[in-house]
N, C-alpha and C positions, 0 to 999 in steps of 0.2 A: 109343477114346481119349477120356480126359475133356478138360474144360476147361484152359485153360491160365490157370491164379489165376493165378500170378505176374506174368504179361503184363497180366492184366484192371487188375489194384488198380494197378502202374504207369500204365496209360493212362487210370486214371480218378486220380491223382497220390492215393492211399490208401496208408498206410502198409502194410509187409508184415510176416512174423515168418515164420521158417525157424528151421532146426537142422542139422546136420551131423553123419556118420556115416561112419566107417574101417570098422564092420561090415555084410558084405553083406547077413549073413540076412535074409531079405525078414520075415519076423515081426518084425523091430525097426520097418521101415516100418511096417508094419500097427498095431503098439501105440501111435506117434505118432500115425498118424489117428485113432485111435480116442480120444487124450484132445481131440480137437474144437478144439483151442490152434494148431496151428499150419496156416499156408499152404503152404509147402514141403518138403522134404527136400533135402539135400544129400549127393552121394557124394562124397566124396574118395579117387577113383580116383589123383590123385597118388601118396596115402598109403599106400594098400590093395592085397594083393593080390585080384582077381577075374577070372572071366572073362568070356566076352561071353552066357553066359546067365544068369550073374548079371545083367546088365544088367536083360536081357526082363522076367526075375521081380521084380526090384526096381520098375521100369515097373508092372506089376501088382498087386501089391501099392498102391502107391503110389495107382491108380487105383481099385482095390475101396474103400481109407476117403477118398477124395476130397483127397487129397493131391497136387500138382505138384509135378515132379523137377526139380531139376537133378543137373549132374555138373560135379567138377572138373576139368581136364586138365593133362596134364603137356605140358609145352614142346612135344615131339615123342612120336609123328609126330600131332600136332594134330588135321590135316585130315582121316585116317583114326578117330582117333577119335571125332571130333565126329560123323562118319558113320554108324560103326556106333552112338554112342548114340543118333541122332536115329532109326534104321531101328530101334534097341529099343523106340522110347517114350518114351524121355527127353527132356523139354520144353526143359529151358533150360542154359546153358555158361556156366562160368568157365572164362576161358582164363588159363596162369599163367605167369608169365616174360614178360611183353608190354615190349618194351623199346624199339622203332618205331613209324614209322606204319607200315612194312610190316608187321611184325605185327599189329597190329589189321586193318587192311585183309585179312590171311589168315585169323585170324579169325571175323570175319564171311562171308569168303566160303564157309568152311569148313560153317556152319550155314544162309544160303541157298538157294533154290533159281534154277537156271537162268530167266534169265540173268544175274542179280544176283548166282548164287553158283555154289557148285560141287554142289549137290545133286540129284539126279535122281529118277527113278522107278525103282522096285525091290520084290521081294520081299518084304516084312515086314510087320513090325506095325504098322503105319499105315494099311496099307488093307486087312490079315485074309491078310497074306500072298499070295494068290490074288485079291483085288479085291474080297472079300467084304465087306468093309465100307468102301471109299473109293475113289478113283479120282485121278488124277497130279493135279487140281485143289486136292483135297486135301492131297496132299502139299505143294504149294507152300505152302495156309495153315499148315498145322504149322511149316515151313521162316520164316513170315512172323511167325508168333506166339512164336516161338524168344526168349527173352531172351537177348543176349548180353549176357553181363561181363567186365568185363577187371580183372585184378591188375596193381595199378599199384606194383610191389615193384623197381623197380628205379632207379639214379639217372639212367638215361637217360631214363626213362619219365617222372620226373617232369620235370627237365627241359624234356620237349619233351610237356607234358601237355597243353595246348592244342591243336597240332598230331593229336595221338592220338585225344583226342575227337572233333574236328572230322572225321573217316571217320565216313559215314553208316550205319548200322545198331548203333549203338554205344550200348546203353541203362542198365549200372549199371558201376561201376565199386568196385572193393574197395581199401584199401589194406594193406601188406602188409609192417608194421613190422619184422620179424623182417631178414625178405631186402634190407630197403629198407639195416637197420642193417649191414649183412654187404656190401653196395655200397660203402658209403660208408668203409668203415674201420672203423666201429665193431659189429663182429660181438655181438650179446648183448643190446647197452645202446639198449634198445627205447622208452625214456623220456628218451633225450637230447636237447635241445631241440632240435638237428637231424631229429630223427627226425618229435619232434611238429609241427612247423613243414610237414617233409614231408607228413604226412598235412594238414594243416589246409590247405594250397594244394592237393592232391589235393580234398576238399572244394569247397572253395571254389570251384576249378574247375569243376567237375562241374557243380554246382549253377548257375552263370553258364551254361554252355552245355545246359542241359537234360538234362543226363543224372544219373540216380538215382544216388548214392553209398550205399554201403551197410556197416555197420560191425560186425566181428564182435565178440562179446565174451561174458565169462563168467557174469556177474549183472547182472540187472534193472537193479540199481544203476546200473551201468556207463552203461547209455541216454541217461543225463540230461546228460552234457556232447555228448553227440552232437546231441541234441534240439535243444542248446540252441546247435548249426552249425546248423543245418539239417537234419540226417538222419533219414529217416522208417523204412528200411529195415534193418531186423538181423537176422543171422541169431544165435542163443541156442547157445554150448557145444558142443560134440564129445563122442559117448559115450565115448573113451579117457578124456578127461578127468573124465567126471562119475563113470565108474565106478572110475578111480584117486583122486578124493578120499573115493568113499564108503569104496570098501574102508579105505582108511587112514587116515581117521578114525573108523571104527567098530570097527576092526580094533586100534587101537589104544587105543580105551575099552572092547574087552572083556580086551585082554591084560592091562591094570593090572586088572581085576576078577580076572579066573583068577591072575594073578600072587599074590595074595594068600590062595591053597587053599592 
């Protein structure tokens, strides 16, 4: 198991850079470590479908070019998830739909280990399956070095964003315009100063009580009103995304060329 970057650059308060990815094949992992840019990867297991040795391999991958995982989750069944991704290798959780403090508080317990949480000792690849490479001491620091995150997409969540942070082991938090706008009534309209006002108290938040906020977005560009909250942390684009604007805009500067044979 390699190091856990994501954990290290937080607890030393150093900005981060991640990226997100709906495609399993572990050779997309592997092409990102290799351009030496980024800290993380991200699954968006929400999004995707995979299975659970997609996990293992994407873990691997991820750790031959010196890359930290995370994974995103879907609402349910959470705790079973967070499980088998931590027993794959997978370092660090975005939990999605977080609308309590019970929620966060399952959470975190979800990626813990005993007696702080719910995680044990087991078979896998944290200790070489059979013990060959670690032992339940072990386990518990993986369990300890775990980043959790939480999506703060919901109008309960912000609401009661204070109360949510304030559950100990709670280290970034994301906000989650789309879903936040779809709470509140207004499904789509992602820029309404209700929405942006949510995120900026989500921020601002965070940032008061010690936990890393962390801001997704499409171009570089984009960085610089976050920079300029406070935000150190981003994660850069989704390959759905980067690969539907190349196709269609090159796709569409060759069709006016051939259109013209």
């Amino acid at each position: 198991m390699g190091d856990n970057r994501l954990r290290k650059l937080i607890d030393e308060g150093k900005p981060s850079l991640g990226t997100r990815i709906c495609i399993s094949w572990p050779g997309i992992i592997e092409i990102l470590g290799y351009t030496g840019v980024y800290d993380y990867v991200e699954f968006l297991s929400e999004y995707a479908p995979y299975d659970l040795y997609d996990l293992e391999n994407m873990a691997r991958a991820a750790e031959l070019t010196g890359l930290s995982t995370m994974v995103k989750l879907d609402q349910e069944p959470r705790v079973y998830l967070a499980g088998r991704a931590l027993a794959a290798g997978i370092q660090n959780f975005l939990f999605a739909d977080i609308r309590t403090v019970e929620d966060a508080e399952e959470a975190v317990k979800a990626v813990r280990a005993e007696p702080k949480g719910l995680s044990g000792s087991r078979m896998d690849r944290r200790i070489g399956y059979v013990g060959c490479k670690g032992t339940g001491a072990d386990i518990v620091k993986i369990c300890e070095d775990a980043v959790v995150a939480l999506m703060i997409e919901k109008k309960t969540a912000v609401e009661n964003i204070e109360e949510i942070l304030s559950v100990d082991g709670i280290d970034m938090v994301q906000f989650g315009p789309s879903d936040y706008s779809i709470s509140i009534g207004l499904p789509g309209e992602t820029r309404h100063p209700k929405v942006i006002e949510a995120e900026k108290k989500t921020i601002r938040t965070a940032l008061k009580m010690d936990v890393a906020p962390r801001a997704e977005i499409r171009t570089p560009e984009e960085a610089e009103r976050y920079i300029d909250l406070g935000v150190q942390h981003f994660s850069l684009n989704t390959d759905l995304n980067i690969l539907f604007n190349w196709w269609k805009r090159r796709g569409e500067e060759l069709r006016r060329i051939i259109s013209k044979l």
